[in-house]
DOSE-821270 format. One record per residue (C-alpha): residue number from 1; residue in one letter; x negated, y negated, z. Coordinates in nm, 3 decimals. Last residue first. Example, Ala and Ser with C-alpha at 12.3 -4.5 7.8 and 13.67 -1.06 7.14 Angstrom:
<atoms>
<atom 2,"S",<-1.367,0.106,0.714>>
<atom 1,"A",<-1.230,0.450,0.780>>
</atoms>
This chain:
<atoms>
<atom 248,"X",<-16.730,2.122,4.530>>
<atom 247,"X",<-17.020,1.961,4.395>>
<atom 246,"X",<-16.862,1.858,4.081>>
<atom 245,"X",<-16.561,1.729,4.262>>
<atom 244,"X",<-16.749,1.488,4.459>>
<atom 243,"X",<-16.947,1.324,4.140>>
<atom 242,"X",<-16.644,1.277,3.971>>
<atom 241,"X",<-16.481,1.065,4.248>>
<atom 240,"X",<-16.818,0.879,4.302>>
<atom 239,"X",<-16.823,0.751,3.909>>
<atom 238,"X",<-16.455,0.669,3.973>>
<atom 237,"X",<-16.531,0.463,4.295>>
<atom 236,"X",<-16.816,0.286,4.101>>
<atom 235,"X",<-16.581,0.199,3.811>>
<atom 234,"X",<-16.313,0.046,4.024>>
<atom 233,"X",<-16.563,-0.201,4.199>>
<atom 232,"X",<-16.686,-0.266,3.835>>
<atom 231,"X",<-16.314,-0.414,3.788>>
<atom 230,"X",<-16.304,-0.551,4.064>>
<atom 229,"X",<-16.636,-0.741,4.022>>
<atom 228,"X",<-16.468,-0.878,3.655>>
<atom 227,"X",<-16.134,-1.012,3.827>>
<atom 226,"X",<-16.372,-1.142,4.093>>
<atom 225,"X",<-16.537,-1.314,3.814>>
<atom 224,"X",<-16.266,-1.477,3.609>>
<atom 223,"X",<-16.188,-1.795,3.829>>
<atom 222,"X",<-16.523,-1.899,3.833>>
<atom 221,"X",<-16.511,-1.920,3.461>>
<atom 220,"X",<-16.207,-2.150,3.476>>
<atom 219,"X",<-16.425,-2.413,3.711>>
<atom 218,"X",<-16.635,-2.565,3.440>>
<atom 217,"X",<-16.365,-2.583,3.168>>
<atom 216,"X",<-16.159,-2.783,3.452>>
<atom 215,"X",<-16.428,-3.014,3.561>>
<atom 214,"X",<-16.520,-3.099,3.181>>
<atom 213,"X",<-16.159,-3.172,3.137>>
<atom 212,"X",<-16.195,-3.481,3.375>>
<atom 211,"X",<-15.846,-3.416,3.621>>
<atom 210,"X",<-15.671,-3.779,3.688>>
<atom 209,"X",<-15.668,-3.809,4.071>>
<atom 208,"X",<-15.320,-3.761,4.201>>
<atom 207,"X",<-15.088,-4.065,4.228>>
<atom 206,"X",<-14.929,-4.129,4.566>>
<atom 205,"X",<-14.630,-4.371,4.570>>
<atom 204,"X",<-14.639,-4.721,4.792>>
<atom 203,"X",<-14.446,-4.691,5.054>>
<atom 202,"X",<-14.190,-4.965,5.079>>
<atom 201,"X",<-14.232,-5.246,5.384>>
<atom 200,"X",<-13.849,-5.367,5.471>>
<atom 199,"X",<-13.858,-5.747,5.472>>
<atom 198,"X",<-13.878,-5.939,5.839>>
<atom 197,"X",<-13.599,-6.154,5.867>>
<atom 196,"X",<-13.669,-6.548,5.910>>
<atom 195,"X",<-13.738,-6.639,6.238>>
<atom 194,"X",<-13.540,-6.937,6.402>>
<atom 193,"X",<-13.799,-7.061,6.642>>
<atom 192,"X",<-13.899,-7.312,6.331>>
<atom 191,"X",<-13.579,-7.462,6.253>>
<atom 190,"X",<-13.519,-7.577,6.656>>
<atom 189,"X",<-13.816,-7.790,6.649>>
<atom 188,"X",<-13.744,-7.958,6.313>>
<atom 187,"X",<-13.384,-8.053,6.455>>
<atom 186,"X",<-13.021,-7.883,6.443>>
<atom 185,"X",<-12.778,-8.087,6.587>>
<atom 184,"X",<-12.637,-7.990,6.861>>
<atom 183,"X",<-12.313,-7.789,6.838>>
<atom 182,"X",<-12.054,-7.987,7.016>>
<atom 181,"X",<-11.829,-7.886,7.311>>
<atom 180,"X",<-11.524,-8.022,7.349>>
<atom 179,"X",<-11.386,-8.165,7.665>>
<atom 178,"X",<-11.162,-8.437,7.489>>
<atom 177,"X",<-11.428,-8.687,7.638>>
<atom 176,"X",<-11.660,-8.481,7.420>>
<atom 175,"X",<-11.425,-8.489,7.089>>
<atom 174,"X",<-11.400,-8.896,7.140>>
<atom 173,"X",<-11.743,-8.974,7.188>>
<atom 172,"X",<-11.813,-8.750,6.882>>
<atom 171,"X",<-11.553,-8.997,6.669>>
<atom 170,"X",<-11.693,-9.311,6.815>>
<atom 169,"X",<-12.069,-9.229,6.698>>
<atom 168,"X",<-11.931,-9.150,6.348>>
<atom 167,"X",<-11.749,-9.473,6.313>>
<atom 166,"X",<-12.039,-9.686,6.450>>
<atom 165,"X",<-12.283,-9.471,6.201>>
<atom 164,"X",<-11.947,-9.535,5.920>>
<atom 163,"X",<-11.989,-9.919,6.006>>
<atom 162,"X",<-12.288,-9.929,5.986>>
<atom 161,"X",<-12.336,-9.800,5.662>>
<atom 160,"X",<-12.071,-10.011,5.524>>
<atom 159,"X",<-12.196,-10.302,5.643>>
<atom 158,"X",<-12.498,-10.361,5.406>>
<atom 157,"X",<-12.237,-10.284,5.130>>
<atom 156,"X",<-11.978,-10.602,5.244>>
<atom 155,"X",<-12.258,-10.868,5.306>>
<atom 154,"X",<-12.361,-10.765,4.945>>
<atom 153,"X",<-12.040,-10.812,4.806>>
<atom 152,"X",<-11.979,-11.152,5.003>>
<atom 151,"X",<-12.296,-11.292,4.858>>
<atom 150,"X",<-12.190,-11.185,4.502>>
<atom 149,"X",<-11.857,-11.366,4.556>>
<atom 148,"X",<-12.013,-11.648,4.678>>
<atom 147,"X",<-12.281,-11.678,4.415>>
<atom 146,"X",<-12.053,-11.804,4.164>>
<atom 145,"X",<-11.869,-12.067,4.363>>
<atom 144,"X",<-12.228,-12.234,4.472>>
<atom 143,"X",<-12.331,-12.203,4.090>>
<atom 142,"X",<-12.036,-12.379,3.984>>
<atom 141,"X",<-12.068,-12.640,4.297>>
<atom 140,"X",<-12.434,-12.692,4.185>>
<atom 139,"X",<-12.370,-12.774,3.786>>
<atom 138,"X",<-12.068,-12.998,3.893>>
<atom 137,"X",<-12.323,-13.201,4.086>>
<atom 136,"X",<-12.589,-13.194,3.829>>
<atom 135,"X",<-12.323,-13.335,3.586>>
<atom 134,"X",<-12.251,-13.662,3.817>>
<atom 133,"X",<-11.915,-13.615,4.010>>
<atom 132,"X",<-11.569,-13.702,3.817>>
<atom 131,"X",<-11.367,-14.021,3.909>>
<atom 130,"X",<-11.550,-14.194,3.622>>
<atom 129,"X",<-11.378,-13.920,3.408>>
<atom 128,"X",<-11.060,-14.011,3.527>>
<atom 127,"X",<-11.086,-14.378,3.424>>
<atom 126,"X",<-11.191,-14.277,3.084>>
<atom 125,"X",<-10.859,-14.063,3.071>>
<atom 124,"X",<-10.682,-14.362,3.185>>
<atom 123,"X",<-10.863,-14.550,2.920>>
<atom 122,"X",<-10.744,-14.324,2.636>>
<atom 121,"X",<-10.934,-14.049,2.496>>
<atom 120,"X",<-10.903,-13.921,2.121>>
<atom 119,"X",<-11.050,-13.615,2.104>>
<atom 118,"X",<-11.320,-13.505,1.844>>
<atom 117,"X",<-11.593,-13.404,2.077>>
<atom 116,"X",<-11.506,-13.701,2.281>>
<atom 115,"X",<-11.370,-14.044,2.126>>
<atom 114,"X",<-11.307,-14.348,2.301>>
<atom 113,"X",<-11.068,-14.614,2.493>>
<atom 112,"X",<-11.023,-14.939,2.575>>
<atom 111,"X",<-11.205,-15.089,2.854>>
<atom 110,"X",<-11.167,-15.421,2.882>>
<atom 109,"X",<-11.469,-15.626,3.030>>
<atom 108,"X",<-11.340,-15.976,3.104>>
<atom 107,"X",<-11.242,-15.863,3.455>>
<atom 106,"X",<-11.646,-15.804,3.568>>
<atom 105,"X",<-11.711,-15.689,3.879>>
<atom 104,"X",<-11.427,-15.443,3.878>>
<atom 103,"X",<-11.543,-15.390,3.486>>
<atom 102,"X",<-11.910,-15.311,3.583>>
<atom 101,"X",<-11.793,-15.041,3.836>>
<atom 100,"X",<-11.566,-14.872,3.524>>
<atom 99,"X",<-11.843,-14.902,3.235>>
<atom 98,"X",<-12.113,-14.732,3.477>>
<atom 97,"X",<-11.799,-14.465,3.557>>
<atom 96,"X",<-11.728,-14.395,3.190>>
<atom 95,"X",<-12.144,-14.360,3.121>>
<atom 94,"X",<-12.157,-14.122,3.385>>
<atom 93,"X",<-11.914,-13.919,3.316>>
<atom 92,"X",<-11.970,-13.924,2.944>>
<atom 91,"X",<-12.317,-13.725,3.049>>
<atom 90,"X",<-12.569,-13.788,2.845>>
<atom 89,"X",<-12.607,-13.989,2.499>>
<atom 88,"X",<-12.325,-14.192,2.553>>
<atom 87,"X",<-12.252,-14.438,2.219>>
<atom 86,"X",<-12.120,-14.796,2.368>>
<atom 85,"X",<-11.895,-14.987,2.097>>
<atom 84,"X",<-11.829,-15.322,2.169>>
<atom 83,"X",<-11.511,-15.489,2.059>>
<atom 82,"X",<-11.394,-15.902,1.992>>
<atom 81,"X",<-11.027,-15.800,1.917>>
<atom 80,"X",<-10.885,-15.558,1.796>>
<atom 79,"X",<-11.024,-15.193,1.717>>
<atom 78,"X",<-10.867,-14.959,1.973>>
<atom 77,"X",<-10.671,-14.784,1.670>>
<atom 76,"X",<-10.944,-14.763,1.487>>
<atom 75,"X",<-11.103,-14.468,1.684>>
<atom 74,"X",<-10.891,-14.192,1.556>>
<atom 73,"X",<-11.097,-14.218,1.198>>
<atom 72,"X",<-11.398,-14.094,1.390>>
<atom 71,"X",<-11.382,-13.708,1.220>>
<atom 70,"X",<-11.429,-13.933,0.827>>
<atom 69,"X",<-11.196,-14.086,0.620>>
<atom 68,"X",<-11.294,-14.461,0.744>>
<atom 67,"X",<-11.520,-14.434,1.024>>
<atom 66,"X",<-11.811,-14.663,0.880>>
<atom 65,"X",<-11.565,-14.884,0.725>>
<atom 64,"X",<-11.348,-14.929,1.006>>
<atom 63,"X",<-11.674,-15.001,1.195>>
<atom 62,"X",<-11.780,-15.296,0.940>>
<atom 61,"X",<-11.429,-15.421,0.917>>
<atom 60,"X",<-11.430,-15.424,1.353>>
<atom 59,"X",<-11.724,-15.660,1.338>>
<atom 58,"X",<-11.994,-15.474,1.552>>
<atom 57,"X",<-12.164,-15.516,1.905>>
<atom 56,"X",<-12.383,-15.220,2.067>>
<atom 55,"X",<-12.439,-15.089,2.392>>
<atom 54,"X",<-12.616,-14.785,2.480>>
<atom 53,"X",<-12.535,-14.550,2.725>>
<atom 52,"X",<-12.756,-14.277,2.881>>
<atom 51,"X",<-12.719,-14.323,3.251>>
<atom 50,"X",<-12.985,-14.607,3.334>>
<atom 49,"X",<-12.881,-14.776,3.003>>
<atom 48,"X",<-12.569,-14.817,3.104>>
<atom 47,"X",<-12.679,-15.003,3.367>>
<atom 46,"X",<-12.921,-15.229,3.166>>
<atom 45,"X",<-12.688,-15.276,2.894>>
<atom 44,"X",<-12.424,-15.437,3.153>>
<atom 43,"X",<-12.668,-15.656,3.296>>
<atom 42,"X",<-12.738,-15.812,2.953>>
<atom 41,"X",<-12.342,-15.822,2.862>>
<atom 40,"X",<-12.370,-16.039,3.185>>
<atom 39,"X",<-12.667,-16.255,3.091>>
<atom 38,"X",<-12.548,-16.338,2.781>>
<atom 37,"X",<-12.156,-16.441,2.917>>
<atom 36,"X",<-11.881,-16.219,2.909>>
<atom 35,"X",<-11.564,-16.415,2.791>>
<atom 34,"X",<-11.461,-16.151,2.518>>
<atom 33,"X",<-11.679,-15.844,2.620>>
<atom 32,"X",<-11.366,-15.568,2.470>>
<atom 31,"X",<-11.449,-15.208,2.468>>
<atom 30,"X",<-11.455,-14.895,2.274>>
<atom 29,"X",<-11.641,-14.571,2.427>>
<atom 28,"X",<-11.845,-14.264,2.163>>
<atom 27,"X",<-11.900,-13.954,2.247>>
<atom 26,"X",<-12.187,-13.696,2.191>>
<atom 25,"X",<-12.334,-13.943,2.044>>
<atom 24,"X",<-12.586,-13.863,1.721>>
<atom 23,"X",<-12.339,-13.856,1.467>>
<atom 22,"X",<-12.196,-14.191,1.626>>
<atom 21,"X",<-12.546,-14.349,1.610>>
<atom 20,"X",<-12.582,-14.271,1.207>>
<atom 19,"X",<-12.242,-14.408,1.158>>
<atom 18,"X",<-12.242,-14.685,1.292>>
<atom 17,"X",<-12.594,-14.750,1.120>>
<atom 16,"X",<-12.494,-14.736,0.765>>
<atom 15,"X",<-12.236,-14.922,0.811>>
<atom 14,"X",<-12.431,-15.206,0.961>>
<atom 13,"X",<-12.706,-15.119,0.708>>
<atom 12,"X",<-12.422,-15.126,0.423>>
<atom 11,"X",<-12.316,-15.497,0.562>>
<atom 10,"X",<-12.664,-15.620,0.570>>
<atom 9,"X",<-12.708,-15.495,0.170>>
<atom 8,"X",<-12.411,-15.697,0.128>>
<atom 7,"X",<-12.532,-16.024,0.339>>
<atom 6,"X",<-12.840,-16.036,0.155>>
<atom 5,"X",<-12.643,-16.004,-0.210>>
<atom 4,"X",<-12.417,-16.281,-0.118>>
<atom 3,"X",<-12.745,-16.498,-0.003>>
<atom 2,"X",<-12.899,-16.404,-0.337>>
<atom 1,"X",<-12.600,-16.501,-0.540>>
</atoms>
């Protein structure tokens, strides 16, 4: 009863576990190691290892179990036989072509198939990913093809001034060899012989002195005083008159 028990709780760790390492793949690869030896399948951990892969052996009940119902259902049909499961934690790539050179070494490793992002991908497919160039790779040609473009752009506006100067320059060469005669350009020399009009000078109006009318009440009585000696003057020549005819 114990040992049953053991062997249950083993089971739901088993499941438990398949399903904890496929939520954390990014993809998940299904093989067959029947007639690999220990040291082989050891060798094969280590160089999967190297490029994010690791390599795990499960009953096919257990994994059926673990995937049963669930976004990894499409993986059961690759599970017959004595199969490995390797979980890539990098770049599937990598981990298809590390399966692929092992396997050309090694006949007895069978690749089968795996699972990608939800896709169901069959060995072919697996063999055309290990054709693919590491990540970084990819990563650098993308940028290389980007930039391009943008490089040509700028190669294109730096010319563009030249090429009108060069344009320019050809155009004048051919108006002179036509025998016409061009103005010359007008430089900071030239601008300052060129005198500017001189503006007509308006005379300013004159404005008579403001009169204080203390100076005017001062100089009306000296207007009134010859009128007041003539008029004695005419006295004294009447007075003389009268005196005349009484002598006569």
């Amino acid at each position: 009863m114990a040992t049953q028990n053991a062997q249950m709780a083993h089971k739901v760790e088993v499941v438990a576990e398949v399903k904890t390492r496929m939520a954390a793949a990014s993809a998940s690869i299904v093989s067959e190691y029947r007639g690999l030896t220990v040291a082989e399948m050891a060798a094969l951990r280590n160089a999967l290892a190297a490029v994010g892969g690791d390599y795990k052996i499960f009953k096919n009940t257990l994994v059926r179990r673990a995937i049963d119902g669930g976004e990894y259902q499409p993986l059961a049909e690759y599970l017959s036989g004595p199969s490995a499961l390797t979980f890539v934690q990098g770049d599937i790539s990598a981990v298809a072509k590390a399966l692929r050179d092992f396997a050309r070494g090694n006949p007895h490793l069978v690749i089968k198939g795996g699972l990608a992002d939800g896709s169901l991908l069959s060995s072919a497919e697996l063999a055309a990913l290990a054709d693919l160039p590491p990540r970084e790779v990819l990563l650098a040609r993308l940028a290389g093809a980007l930039a391009a473009p943008l490089q040509q752009m700028a190669g294109l506006l730096q010319a563009m001034p030249r090429n009108m100067a060069y344009g320019i320059s050809a155009l004048i060469e051919q108006r002179q060899a036509a025998g016409e005669t061009l103005p010359a350009p007008a430089t900071a020399e030239t601008a300052e012989t060129v005198e500017a009009p001189a503006e007509p000078e308006v005379a300013e109006p004159e404005t008579a002195a403001p009169v204080e009318p203390e100076a005017a009440a001062e100089e009306a009585p000296a207007a009134e005083e010859p009128v007041q000696a003539a008029s004695e003057a005419e006295g004294d020549a009447g007075a003389a008159a009268s005196a005349e005819e009484a002598s006569e």
